[in-house]
N, C-alpha and C positions, 0 to 999 in steps of 0.2 A: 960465633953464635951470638947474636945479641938477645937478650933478658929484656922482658917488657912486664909493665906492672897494671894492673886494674882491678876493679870491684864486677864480677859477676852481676849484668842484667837478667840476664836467663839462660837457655838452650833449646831450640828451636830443630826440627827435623822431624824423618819421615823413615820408621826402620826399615821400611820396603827399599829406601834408595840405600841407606849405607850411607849418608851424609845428613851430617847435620849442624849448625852454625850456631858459635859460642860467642853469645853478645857480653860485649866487656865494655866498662866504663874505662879508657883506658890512659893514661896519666903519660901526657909527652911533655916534657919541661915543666911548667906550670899550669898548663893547659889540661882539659878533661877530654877528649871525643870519642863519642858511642866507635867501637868498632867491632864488627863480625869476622871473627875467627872461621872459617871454614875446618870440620874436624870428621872423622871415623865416628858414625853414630854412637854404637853398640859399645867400644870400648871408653871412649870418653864417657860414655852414661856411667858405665861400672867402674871407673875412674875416680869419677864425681861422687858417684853414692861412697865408696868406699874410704873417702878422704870426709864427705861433708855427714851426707845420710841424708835420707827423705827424698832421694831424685826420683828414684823409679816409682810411680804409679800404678794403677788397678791394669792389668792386662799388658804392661810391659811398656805403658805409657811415661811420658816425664811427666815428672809431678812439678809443673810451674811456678809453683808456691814454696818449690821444698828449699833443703836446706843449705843448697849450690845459693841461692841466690840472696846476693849482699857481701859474699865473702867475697876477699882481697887475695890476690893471687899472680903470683910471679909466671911467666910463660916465656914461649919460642914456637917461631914456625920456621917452618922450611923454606928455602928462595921464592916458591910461590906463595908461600900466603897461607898454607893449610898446619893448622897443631902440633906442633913437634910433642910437646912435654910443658905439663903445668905441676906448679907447685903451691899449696897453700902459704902463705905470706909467714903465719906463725909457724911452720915448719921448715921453713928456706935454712939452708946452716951459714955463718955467714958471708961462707965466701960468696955465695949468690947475689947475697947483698952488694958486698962490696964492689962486684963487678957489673950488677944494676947501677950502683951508684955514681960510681966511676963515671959510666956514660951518660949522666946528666948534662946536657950542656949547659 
């Protein structure tokens, strides 16, 4: 499994599909590039509020302003592309680290 690291731009989706796209600033070598995580709407919401707070909004909406966004956060997807498991930056224990860091080139 590789450990990938970024700053929270938002989260974007639609609870009618079940899908929803977790934009990350996302830190490759020295480099920054915006990338879109594809994720499970509903439990990455309750994921995100539950780790950050302020995500869910009036009538079950994301609150775009809230308190997901700006936070740094260690992640994984699966061979395609879609959210395995995120982890707040300040909570990682450190073998997480270590094994993010590792694979710096």
């Amino acid at each position: 499994m590789k450990i990938r690291k970024g700053k929270i731009v938002g989260l974007q989706g639609n609870w009618m599909s079940g899908i929803a796209e977790l934009v990350v600033d996302e830190v490759i070598g020295k480099a920054v590039i915006r990338t879109g995580v594809y994720c499970d709407n509903a439990p990455t919401v309750r994921a995100l509020e539950n780790c950050f707070g302020d995500v869910i909004g009036p009538a079950h909406t994301i609150n775009h302003h809230g308190g997901h966004v700006g936070k740094e956060i260690y992640f994984s997807t699966d061979p395609v592309g879609v959210l395995e498991a995120f982890t707040p930056v300040e909570d990682a224990p450190p073998e997480m680290v270590r094994i993010y860091e590792e694979a710096i080139p």
